[in-house]
TIRO-2110 file (N, C-alpha, C; in Angstrom, 1 decimal):
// TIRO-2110
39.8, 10.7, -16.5, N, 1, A
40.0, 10.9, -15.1, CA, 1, A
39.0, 11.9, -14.6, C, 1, A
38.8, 13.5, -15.5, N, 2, A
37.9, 14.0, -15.1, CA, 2, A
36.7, 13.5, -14.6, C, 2, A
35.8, 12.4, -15.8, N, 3, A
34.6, 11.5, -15.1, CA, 3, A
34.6, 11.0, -14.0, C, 3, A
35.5, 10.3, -14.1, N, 4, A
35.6, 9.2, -12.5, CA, 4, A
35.1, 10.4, -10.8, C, 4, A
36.1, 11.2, -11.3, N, 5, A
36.0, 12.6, -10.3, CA, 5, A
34.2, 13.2, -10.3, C, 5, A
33.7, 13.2, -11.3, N, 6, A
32.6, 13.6, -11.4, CA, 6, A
31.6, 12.2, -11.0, C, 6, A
31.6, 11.3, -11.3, N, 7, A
31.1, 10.4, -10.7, CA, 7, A
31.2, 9.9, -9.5, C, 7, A
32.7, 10.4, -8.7, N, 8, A
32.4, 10.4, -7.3, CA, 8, A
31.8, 11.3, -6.4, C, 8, A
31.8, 12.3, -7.1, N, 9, A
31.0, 13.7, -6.7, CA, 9, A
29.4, 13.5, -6.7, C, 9, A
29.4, 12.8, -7.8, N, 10, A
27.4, 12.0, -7.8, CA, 10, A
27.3, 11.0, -7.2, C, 10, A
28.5, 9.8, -6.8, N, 11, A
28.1, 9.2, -5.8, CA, 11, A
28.0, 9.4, -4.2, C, 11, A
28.8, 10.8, -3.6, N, 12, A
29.2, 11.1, -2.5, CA, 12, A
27.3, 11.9, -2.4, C, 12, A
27.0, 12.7, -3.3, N, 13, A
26.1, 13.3, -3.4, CA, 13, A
24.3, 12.3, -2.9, C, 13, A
24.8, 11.1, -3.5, N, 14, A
23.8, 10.2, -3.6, CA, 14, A
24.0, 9.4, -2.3, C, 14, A
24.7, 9.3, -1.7, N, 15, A
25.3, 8.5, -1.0, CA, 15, A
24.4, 9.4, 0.7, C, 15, A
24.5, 11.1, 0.6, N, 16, A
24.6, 11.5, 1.5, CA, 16, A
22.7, 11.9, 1.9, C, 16, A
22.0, 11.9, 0.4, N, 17, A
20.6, 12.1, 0.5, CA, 17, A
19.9, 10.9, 0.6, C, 17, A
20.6, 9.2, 0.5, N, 18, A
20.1, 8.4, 1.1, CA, 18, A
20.3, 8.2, 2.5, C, 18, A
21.3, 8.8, 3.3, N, 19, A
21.1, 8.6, 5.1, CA, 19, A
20.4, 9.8, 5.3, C, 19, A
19.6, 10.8, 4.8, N, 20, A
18.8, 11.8, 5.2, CA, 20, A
17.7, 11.0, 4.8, C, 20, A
17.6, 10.2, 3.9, N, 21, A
16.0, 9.7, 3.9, CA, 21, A
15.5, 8.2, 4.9, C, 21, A
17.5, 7.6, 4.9, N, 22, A
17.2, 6.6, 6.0, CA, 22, A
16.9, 7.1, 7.3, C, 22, A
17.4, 8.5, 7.5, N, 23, A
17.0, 9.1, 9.0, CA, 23, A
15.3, 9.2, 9.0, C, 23, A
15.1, 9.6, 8.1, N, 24, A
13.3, 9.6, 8.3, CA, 24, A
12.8, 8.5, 8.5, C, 24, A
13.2, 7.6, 7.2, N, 25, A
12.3, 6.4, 7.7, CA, 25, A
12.7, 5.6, 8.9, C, 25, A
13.8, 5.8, 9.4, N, 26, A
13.9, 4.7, 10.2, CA, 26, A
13.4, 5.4, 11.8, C, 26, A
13.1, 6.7, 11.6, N, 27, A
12.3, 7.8, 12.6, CA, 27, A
10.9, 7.6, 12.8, C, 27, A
10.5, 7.4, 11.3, N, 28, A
9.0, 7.2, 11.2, CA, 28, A
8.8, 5.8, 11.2, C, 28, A
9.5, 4.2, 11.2, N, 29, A
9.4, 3.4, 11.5, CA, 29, A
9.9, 2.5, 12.9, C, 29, A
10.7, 3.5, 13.6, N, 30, A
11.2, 3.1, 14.6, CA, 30, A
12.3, 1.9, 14.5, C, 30, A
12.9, 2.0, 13.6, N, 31, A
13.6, 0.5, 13.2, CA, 31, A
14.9, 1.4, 13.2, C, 31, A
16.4, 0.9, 13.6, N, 32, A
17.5, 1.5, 13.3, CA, 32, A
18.4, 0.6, 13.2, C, 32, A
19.2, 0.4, 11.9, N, 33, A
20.0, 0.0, 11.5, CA, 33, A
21.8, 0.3, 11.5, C, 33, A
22.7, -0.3, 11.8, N, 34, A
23.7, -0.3, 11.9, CA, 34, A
25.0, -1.0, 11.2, C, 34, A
25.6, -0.5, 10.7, N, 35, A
26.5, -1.0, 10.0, CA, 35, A
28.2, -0.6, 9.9, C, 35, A
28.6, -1.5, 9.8, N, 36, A
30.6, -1.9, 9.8, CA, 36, A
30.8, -1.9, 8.7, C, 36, A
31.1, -0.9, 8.1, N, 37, A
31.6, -0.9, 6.7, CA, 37, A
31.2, 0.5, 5.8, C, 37, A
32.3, 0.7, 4.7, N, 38, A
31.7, 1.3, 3.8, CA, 38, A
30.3, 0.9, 3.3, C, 38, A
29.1, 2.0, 2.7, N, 39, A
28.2, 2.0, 1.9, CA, 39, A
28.2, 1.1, 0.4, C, 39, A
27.4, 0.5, 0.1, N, 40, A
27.6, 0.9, -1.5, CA, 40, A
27.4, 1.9, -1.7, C, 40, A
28.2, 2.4, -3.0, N, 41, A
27.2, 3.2, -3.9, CA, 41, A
27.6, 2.9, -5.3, C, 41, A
26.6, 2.5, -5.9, N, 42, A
26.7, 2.1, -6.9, CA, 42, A
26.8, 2.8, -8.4, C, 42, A
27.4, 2.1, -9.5, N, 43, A
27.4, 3.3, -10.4, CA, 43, A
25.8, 4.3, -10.9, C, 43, A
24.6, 3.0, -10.6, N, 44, A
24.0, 3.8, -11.1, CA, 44, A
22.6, 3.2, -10.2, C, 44, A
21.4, 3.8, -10.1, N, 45, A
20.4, 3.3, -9.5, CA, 45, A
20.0, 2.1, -9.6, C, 45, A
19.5, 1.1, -8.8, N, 46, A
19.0, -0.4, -9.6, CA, 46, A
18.3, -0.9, -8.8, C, 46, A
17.0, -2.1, -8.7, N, 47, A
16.7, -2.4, -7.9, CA, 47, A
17.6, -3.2, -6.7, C, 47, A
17.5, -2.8, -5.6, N, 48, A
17.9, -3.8, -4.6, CA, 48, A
16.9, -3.9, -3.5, C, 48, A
17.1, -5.2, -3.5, N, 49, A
16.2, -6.2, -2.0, CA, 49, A
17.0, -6.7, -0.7, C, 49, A
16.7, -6.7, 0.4, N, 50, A
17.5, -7.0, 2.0, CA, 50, A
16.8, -8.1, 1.9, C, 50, A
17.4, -9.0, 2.6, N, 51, A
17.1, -10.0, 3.7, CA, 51, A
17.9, -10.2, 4.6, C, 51, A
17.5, -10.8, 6.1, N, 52, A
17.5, -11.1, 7.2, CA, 52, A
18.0, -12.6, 7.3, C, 52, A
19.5, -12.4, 7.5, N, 53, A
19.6, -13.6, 7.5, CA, 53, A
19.6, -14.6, 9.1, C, 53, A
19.1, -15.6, 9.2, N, 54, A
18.5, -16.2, 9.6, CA, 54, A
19.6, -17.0, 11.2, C, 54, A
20.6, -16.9, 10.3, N, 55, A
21.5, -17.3, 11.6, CA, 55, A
21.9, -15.8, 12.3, C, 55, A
22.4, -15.4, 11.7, N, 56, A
22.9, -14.0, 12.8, CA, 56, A
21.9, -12.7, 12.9, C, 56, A
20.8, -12.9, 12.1, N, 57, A
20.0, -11.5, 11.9, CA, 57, A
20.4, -10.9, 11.5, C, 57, A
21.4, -10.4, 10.7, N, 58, A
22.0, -9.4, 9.8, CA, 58, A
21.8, -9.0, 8.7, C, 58, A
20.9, -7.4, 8.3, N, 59, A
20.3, -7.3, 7.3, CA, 59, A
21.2, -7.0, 6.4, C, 59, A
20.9, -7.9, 5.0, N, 60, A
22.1, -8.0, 3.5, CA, 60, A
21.2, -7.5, 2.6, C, 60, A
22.2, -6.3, 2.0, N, 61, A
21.7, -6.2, 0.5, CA, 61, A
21.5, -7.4, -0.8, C, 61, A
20.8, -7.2, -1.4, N, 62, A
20.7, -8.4, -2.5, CA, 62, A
20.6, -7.4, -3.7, C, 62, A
21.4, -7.4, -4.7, N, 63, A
21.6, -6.3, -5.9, CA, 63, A
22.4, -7.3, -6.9, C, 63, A
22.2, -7.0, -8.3, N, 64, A
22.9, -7.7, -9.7, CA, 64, A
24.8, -7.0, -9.9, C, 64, A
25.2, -7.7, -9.5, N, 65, A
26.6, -7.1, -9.6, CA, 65, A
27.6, -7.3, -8.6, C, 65, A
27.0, -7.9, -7.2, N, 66, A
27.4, -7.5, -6.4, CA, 66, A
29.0, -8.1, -5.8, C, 66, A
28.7, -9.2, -6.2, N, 67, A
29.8, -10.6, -6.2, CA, 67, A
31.0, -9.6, -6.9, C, 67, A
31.1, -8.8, -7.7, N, 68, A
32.4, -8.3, -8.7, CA, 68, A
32.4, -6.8, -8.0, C, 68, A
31.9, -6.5, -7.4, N, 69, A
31.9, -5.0, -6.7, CA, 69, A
32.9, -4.9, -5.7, C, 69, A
33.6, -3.8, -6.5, N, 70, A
35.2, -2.7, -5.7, CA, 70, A
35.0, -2.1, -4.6, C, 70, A
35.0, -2.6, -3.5, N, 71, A
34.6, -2.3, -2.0, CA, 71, A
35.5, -1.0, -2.1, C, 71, A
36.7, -1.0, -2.4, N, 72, A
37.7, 0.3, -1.8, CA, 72, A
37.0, 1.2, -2.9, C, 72, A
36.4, 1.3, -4.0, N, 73, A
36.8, 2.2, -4.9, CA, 73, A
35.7, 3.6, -4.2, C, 73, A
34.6, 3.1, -3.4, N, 74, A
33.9, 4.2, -2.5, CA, 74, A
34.2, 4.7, -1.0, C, 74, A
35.6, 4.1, -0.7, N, 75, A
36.2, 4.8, 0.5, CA, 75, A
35.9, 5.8, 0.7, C, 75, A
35.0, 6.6, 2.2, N, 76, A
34.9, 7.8, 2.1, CA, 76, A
33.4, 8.8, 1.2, C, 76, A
32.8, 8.1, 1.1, N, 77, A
31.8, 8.3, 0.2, CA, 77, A
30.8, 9.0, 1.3, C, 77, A
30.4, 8.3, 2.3, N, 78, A
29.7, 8.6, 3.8, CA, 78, A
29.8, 9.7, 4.3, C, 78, A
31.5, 10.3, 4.1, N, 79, A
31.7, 11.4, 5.2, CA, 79, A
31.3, 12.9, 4.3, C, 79, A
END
């Protein structure tokens, strides 16, 4: 139990120094993105790629895992 707690603590942590780096870039690109929903955050770093999907324009993550991934278990991770 203790881990889990410490791994939400590194994901809340990880979670909060990627919308400080999305605020830059999307500052210094002029591009702003929006989203309805919890974040991932994943257990651990990995590559991931977006695409644009083509009927609605809605940028999707593309990452190895994703299909089996516990939407609730990062409730709260953002704030």
């Amino acid at each position: 139990m203790k881990w889990n707690m410490k791994l939400q603590k590194d994901k809340r942590k990880r979670c909060r120094a990627f919308i400080k780096a999305l605020e830059k870039i999307s500052s210094e690109y002029g591009v702003a993105v929006d989203s309805f929903g919890a974040p991932y955050v994943l257990e651990n770093p990995q590559t991931i790629t977006y695409e644009v999907d083509d009927d609605t324009e809605s940028l999707e993550s593309i990452w190895e895992g994703k299909e089996g991934y516990d939407f609730y278990i990062n409730k709260n991770l953002a704030k």
